[in-house]
Structures are given as structure tokens and as C-alpha cells.
C-alpha positions as MATLAB code, in Angstrom:
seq = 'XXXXXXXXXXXXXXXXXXXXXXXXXXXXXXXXXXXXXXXXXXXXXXXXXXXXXXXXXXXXXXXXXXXXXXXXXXXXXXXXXXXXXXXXXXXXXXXXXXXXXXXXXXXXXXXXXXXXXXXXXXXXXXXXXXXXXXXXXXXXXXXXXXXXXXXXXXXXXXXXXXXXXXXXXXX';
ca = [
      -0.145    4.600  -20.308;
      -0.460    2.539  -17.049;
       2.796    4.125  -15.390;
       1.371    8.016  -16.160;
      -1.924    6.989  -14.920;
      -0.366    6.497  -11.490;
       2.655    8.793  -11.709;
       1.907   11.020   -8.719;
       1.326    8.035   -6.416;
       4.337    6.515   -7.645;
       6.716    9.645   -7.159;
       5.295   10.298   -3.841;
       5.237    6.694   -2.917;
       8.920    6.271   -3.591;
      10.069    9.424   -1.429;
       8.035    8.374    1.047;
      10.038    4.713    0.756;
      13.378    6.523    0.530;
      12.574    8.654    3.674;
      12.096    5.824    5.211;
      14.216    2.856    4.216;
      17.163    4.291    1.937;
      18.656    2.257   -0.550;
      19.925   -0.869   -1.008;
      17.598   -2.576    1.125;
      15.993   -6.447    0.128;
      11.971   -5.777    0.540;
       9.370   -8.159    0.200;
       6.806   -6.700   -1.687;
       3.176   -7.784   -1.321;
       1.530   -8.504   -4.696;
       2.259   -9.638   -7.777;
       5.745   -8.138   -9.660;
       4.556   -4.612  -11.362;
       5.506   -1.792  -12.300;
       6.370   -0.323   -8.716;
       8.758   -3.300   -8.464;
      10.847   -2.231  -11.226;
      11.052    1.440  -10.312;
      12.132    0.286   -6.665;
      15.028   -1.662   -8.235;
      15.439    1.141  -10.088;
      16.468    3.116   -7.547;
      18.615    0.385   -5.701;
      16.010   -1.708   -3.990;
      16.003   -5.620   -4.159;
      12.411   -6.717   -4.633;
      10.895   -9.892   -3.911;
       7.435  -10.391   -4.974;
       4.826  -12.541   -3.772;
       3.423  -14.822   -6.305;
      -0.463  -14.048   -6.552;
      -1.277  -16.290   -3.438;
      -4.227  -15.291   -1.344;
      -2.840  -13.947    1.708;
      -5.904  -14.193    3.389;
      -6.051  -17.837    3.210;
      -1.973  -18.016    2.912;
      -0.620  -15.376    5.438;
       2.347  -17.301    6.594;
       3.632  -16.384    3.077;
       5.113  -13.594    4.699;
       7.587  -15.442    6.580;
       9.169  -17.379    3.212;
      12.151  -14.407    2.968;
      13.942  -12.858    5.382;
      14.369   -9.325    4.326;
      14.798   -5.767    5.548;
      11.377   -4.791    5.593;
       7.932   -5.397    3.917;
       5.838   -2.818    1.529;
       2.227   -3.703    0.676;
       1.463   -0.322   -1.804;
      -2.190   -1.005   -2.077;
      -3.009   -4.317   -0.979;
      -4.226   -4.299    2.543;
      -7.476   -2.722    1.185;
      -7.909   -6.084   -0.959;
      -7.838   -8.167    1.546;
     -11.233   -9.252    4.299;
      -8.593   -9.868    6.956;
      -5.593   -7.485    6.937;
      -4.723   -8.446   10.575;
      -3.693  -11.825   10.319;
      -1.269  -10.840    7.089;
       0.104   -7.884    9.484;
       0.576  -10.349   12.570;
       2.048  -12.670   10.702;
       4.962  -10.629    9.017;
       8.305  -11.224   10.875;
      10.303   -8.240    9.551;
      10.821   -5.356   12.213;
      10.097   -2.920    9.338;
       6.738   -2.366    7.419;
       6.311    0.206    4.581;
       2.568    0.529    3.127;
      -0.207    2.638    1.213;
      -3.904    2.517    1.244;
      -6.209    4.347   -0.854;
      -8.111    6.162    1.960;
     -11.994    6.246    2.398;
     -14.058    9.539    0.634;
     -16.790   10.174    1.804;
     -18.204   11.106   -1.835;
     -17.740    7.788   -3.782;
     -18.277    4.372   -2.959;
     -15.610    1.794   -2.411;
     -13.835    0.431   -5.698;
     -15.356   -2.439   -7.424;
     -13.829   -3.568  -11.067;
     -16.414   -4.108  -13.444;
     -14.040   -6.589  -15.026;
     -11.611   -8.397  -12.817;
     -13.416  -10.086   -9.479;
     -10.505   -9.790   -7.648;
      -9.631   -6.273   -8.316;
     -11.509   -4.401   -5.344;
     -11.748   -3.091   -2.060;
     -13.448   -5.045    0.420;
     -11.774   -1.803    3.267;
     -11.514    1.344    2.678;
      -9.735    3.116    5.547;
     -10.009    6.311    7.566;
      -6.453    6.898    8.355;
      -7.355    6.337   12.238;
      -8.713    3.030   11.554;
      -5.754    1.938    9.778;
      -3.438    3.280   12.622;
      -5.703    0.959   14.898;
      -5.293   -1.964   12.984;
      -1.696   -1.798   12.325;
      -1.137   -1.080   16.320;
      -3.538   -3.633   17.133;
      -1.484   -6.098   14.722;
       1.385   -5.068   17.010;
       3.171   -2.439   14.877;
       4.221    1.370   16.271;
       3.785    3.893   13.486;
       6.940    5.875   13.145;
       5.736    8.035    9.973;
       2.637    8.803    8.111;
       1.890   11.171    4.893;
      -1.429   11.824    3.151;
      -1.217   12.931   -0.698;
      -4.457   13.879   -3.310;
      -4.925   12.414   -6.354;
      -6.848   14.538   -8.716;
      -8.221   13.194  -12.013;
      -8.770   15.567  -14.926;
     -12.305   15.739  -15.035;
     -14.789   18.247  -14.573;
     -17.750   18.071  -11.939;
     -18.296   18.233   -8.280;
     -16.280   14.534   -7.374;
     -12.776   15.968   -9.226;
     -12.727   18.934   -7.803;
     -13.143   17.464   -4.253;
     -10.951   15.158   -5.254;
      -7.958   17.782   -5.863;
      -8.341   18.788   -2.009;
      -9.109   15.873   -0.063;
      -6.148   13.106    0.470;
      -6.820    9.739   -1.477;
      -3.791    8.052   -0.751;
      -1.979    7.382    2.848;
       1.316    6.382    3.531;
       2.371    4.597    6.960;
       6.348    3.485    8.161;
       5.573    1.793   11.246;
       8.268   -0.863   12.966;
       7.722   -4.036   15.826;
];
């Protein structure tokens, strides 16, 4: 149920990886092991997870591997101060989504889990800015939609306007 829920963002996400950084590649992967993590090894990835720390209080996490390059698939967004994590990553190579900003619905909030929301949601132009601010050069962006099958005003603007964002950027 989970995996069909996101199976668009997970096929797009995973060209967008293999564009990128073909396999085999070692990748730290911000967040907790899920079900992205297995269909990276799946296709000839080694993933290393982080472990659930706070990586606004813990950035220096980041530096515990060395590896061939970093994804953080829809964590930045979670996170009050995305800078220091992206300042403090020592891999040359940084692969990452964000669920971008719409203008029609408010920012996600989980009615059940505290943890699970976004304290940013980005315009792609002020993600660019923070990731070159954190000192990273974007090499590659795409922009995918992510419509839910519902009927109403919000999913069918959702079927046109990009929800998710994709950025390769290297130091």
C-alpha cells in the first residue's frame, strides 16, 4: 500500500538518481532505512542510513561515512535549519528532493506523528539559494506532478503544477 502510494515519486526519483550517479555507488542516505533504501540497493546502490538522529541538533552526522555522494529524498523540508546539515556534508556529490511549495494548500502537518512535517516548503529558487549559499553548484534539476485521484478544484491543480523537485548539485 505504502510503496503504490508513492510510486510515481519513486520511479521518477530513481531515474533522476541514475542520471545522475549510475550504479554501484555507496550513498549515505538521510533518514531513517525505508522503502527507497531498498529499491536503491535494488538497483545496485549501497545505502547507508542515518539512524533517526536530529540533524539539526546533530549535523556533523554527515561526516561519520565516507561515501560517493549523499541523497536526502524529502528531508531538508523537515528540518528548521537545512544549511548547517548542507555545510556540513563532506561528499563532493549531493542528490536530493523536496516537496515544492503550492500556492493552494498549506504546508504539511501530521495529525498523528509530531515529527512528521514541514517546517519549509520551497520555491525551487529558494532552494537553489540555499544549496548555493551552503556552497553547492547545481549541476541538474527536474520538477515532476503528483496528482491524487480525487475530484475538486486542489486535484486537478494538482495534476498540472510540479509537487516534487529534484536537484544534483556537486562542491
Amino acid at each position: 500500500m505504502y510503496y503504490k502510494l508513492h510510486e510515481k515519486r519513486y520511479k521518477y526519483t530513481l531515474q533522476f538518481l541514475k542520471n545522475v550517479l549510475p550504479s554501484p555507488a555507496t550513498i549515505l542516505d538521510l533518514g531513517t532505512r525505508n522503502v527507497f533504501s531498498e529499491i536503491m540497493e535494488q538497483n545496485g546502490y549501497t545505502v547507508i542510513n542515518t539512524e533517526g538522529e536530529d540533524l539539526d541538533i546533530l549535523p556533523e552526522v554527515v561526516k561519520k561515512h565516507k561515501v560517493d555522494a549523499v541523497t536526502a529524498f524529502e528531508i531538508f523540508e523537515h528540518l528548521i535549519a537545512p544549511f548547517n546539515v548542507l555545510r556540513a556534508i563532506e561528499s563532493t556529490k549531493l542528490v536530493t528532493t523536496i516537496p515544492l511549495n503550492l500556492w493552494f494548500a498549506k504546508a504539511y502537518q501530521s495529525q498523528t506523528d509530531q515529527w512528521d512535517r514541514h517546517y519549509h516548503e520551497f520555491e525551487d529558487w529558494q532552494f537553489d539559494w540555499l544549496l548555493e549559499k551552503s556552497g553547492w553548484q547545481i549541476k541538474e534539476t527536474q520538477k515532476w506532478t503528483s496528482p491524487i485521484n480525487k475530484i475538486g478544484f486542489r486535484p486537478i491543480l494538482r495534476y498540472y503544477t510540479p509537487r516534487y523537485y529534484a536537484v544534483y548539485c556537486e562542491k
